[in-house]
C-alpha positions in Angstrom: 11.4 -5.1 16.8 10.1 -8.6 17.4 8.1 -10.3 14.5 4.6 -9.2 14.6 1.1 -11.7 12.6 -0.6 -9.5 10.5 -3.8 -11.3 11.4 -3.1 -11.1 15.2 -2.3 -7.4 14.6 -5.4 -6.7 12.1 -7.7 -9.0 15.0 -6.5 -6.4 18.0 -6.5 -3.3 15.6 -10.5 -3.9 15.0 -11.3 -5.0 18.5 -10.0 -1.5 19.3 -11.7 0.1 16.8 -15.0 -1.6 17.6 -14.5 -1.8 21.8 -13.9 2.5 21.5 -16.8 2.6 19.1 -19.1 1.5 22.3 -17.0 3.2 24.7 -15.9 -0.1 25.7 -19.3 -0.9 26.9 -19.4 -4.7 26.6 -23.1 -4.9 26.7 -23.5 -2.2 24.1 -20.7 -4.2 21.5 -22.9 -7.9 22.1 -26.2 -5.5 21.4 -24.6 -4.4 18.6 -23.2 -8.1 17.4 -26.8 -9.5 18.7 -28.6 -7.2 16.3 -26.2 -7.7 13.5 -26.6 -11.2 13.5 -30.7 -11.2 13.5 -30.2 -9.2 10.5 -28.6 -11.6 8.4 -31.5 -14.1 8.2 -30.5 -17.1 6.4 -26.9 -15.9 5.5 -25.6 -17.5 8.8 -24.7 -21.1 8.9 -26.4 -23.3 12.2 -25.0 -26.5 12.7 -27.1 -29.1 14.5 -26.5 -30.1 18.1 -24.4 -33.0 18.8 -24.8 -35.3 20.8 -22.0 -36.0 24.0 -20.8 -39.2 25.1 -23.4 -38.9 28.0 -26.4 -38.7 25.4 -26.7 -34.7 26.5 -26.7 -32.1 24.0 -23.7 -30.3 24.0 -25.4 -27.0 23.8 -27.1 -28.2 27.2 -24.3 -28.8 28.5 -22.1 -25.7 27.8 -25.7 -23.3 29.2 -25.4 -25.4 32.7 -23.1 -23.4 35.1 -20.0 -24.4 36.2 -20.2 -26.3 39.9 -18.5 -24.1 42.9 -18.8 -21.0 40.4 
């Protein structure tokens, strides 16, 4: 048997668990993750946009859609 990470193998064992937990409703396991994370207030860590080369934000720039997509 080939050598298997216990991380990797722990990371796929809960995205299992989780994905058959929503009946592998993607919608339904963002909800979920969506609702989770308004419910830990000021536990969560936001870092501040940065600035690109261009002078853009880079959170503007990841929401624009990709050309010929």
């Amino acid at each position: 048997m080939p050598w298997e990470d216990p991380i990797v193998a722990e990371v796929r064992r809960t995205r299992e668990e989780l994905s058959a937990r929503f009946g592998f409703d993607l919608h339904a396991i963002f909800a979920d993750l969506r609702a989770r994370q308004s419910s830990a207030g000021d536990r969560l860590v936001r870092l501040k946009d940065k600035e690109v080369a261009d002078g853009s934000k880079a959170a503007e720039r990841i929401a624009q859609p990709v050309p010929g997509r």
